[in-house]
Wavefront OBJ file of the C-alpha trace (Angstrom):
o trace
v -15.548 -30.305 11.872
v -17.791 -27.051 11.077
v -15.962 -24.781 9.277
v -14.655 -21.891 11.720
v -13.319 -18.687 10.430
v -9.721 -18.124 11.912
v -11.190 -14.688 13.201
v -13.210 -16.346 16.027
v -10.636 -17.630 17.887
v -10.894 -16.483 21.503
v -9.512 -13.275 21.922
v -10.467 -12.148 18.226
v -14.042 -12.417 18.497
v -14.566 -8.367 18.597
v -12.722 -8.663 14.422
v -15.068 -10.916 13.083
v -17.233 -8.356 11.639
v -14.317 -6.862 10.139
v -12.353 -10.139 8.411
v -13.820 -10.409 4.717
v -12.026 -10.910 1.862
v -8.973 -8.698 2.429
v -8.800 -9.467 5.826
v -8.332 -13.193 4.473
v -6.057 -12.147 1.686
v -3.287 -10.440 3.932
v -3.848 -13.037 6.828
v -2.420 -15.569 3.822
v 0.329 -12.686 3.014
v 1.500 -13.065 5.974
v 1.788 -16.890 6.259
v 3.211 -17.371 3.461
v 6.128 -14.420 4.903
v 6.343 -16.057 7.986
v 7.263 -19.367 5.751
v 9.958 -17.562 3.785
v 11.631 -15.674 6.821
v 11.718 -19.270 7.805
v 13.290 -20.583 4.760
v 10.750 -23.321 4.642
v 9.071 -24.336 1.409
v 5.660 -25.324 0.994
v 6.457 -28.987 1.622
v 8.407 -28.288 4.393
v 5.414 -26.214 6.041
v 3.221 -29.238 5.192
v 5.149 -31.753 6.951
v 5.748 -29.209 10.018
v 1.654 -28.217 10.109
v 0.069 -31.364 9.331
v -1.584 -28.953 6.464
v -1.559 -29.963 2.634
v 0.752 -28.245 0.069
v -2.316 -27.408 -1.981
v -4.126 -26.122 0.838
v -1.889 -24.096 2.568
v -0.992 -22.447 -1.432
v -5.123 -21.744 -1.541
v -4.669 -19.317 2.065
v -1.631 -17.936 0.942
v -3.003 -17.005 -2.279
v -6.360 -15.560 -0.797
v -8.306 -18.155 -2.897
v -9.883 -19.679 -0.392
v -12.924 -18.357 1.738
v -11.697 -19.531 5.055
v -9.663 -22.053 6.461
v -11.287 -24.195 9.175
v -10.140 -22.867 12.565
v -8.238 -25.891 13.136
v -6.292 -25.666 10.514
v -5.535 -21.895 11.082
v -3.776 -23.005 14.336
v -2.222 -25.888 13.010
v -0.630 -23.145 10.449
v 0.352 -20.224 13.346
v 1.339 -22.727 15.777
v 4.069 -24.604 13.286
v 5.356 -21.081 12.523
v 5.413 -19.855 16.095
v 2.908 -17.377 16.196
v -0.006 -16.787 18.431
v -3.407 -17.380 15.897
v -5.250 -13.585 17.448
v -1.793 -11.938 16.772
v -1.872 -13.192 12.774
v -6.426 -12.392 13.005
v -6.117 -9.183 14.584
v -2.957 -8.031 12.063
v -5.339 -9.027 9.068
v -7.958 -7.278 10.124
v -5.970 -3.909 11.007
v -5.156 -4.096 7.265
v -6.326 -1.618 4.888
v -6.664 -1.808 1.011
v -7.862 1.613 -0.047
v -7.840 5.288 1.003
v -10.311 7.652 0.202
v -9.212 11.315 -0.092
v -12.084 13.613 -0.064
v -12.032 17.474 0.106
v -11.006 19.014 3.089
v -9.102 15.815 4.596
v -5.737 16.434 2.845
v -2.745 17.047 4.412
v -2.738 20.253 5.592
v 0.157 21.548 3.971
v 1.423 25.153 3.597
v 4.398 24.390 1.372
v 5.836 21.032 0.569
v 4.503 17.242 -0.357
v 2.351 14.791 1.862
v 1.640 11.502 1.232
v -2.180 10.244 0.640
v -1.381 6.934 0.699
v 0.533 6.018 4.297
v -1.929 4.079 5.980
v -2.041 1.425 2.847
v -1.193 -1.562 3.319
v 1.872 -3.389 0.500
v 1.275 -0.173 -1.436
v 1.969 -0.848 -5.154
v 0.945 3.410 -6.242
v 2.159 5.857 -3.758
v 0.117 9.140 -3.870
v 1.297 12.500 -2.999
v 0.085 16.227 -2.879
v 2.577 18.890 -3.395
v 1.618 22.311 -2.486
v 3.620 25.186 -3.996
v 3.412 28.694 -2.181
v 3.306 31.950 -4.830
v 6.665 32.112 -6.606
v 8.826 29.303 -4.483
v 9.670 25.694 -5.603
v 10.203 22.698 -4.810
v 12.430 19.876 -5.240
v 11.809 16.456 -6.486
v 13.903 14.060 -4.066
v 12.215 11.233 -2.790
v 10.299 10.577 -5.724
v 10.983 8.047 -8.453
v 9.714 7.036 -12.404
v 6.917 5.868 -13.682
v 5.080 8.664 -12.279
v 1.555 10.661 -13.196
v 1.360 14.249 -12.434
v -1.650 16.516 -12.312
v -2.042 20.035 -11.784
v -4.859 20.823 -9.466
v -4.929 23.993 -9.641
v -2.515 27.195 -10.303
v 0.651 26.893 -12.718
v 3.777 24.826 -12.401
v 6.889 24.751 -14.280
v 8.908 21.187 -14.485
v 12.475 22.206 -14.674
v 14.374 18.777 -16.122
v 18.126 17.497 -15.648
v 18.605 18.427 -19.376
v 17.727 21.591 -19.178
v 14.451 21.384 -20.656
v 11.100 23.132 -18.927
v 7.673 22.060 -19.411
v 4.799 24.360 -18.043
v 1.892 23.052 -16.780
v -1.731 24.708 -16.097
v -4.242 23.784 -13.934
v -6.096 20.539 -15.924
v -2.795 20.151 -17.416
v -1.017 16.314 -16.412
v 1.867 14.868 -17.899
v 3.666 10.976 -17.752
v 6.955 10.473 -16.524
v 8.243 6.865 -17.599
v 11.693 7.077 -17.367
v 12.834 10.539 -16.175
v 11.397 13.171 -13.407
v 11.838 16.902 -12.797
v 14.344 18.182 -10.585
v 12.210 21.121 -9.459
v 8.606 21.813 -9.541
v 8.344 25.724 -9.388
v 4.952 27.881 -9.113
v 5.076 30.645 -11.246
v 2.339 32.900 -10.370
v 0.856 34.711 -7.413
v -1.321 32.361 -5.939
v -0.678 29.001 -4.029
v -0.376 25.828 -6.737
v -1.034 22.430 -5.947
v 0.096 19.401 -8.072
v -1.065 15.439 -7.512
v 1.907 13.237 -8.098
v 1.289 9.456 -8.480
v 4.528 7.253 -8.561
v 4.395 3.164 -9.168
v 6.683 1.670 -5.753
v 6.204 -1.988 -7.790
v 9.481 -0.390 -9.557
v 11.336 -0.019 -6.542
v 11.346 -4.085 -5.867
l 1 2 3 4 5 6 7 8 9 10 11 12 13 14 15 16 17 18 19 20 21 22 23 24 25 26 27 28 29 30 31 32 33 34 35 36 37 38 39 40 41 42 43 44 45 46 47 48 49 50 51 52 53 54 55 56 57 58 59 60 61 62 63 64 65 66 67 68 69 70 71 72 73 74 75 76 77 78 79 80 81 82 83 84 85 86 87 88 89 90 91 92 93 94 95 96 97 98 99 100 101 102 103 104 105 106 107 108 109 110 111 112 113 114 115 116 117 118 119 120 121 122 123 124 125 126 127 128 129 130 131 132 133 134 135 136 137 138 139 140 141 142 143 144 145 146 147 148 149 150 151 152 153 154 155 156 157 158 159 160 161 162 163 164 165 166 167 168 169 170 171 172 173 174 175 176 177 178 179 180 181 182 183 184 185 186 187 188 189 190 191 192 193 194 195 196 197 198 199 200 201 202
């Protein structure tokens, strides 16, 4: 059989431009999550599929270029799924954002996030934008974390008591512990870059 990339199935002809390597990459993802919802292991989805153990652990993985379209449906079909549903999914996935000037958030006062339309997210980006003389506080945001100072001045006001100031250039590294409270100290709007690793939240 010629080999058939998964994304020309009918229906999901219009994403085969669009399914390269990532595309392939989170189509396996999302096998091999389909397969553990399931509770099935690898031999069990071999025996159910009709698919080898080593090849269904080379899509999962993202090692391989492209399964053969038969054995994509052999694949959705043992785990329920309709094959365009998995294609189209992969291809709707995106691995990187680009955050050029002017397209921030527009934010007055606050944090956004640069990051939401990533896909399994491992840094989470934010902008936090102080207004002249107000704060902010640091909820929803957890250690290790990278701050930079894009412009203005900030003041990190810690649990203990201690304060670090921070100029514009100015960055610090947060392993273990983060500020309560950001606060802008000057008469101008501040703006600070905060990048947090999520892969300590699993």
């Amino acid at each position: 059989m010629s080999q058939s990339r998964p994304d020309q199935v009918d229906g999901a002809t219009s994403h085969a431009t669009a399914f390269g390597e990532e595309q392939m990459a989170a189509f396996g993802r999302e096998l091999r999550r389909l397969r553990i919802d399931r509770g099935w292991s690898l031999q069990r989805m071999a025996a159910e599929s009709g698919v080898s153990v080593a090849g269904i652990q080379k899509i999962e993985s993202g090692t391989t270029n492209s399964p053969n379209l038969q054995t994509a449906v052999s694949l959705s079909e043992a785990l329920g799924q309709e094959l365009t549903d998995l294609v189209m999914a992969a291809c709707a996935v995106k691995s990187s954002v680009e955050v050029v000037a002017g397209s921030t958030p527009p934010i007055s006062h606050g944090i956004g996030d640069l990051t939401t339309d990533l896909s399994e997210r491992r840094l989470q980006s934010q902008m936090i934008v102080l207004e002249p003389k107000r704060g902010f506080e640091l909820a929803d945001m957890s250690p290790p974390s990278f701050m930079y100072v894009l412009r203005g001045q900030v003041e990190a006001h810690f649990r203990n008591g201690r304060v670090e100031r921070l100029d514009a250039d100015d960055a610090i590294h947060l392993r273990e512990e983060l500020p309560l409270r950001l606060e802008n100290t000057i008469s101008s709007p501040s703006a600070v870059l905060c990048v947090s690793d999520r892969g300590s939240e699993r």
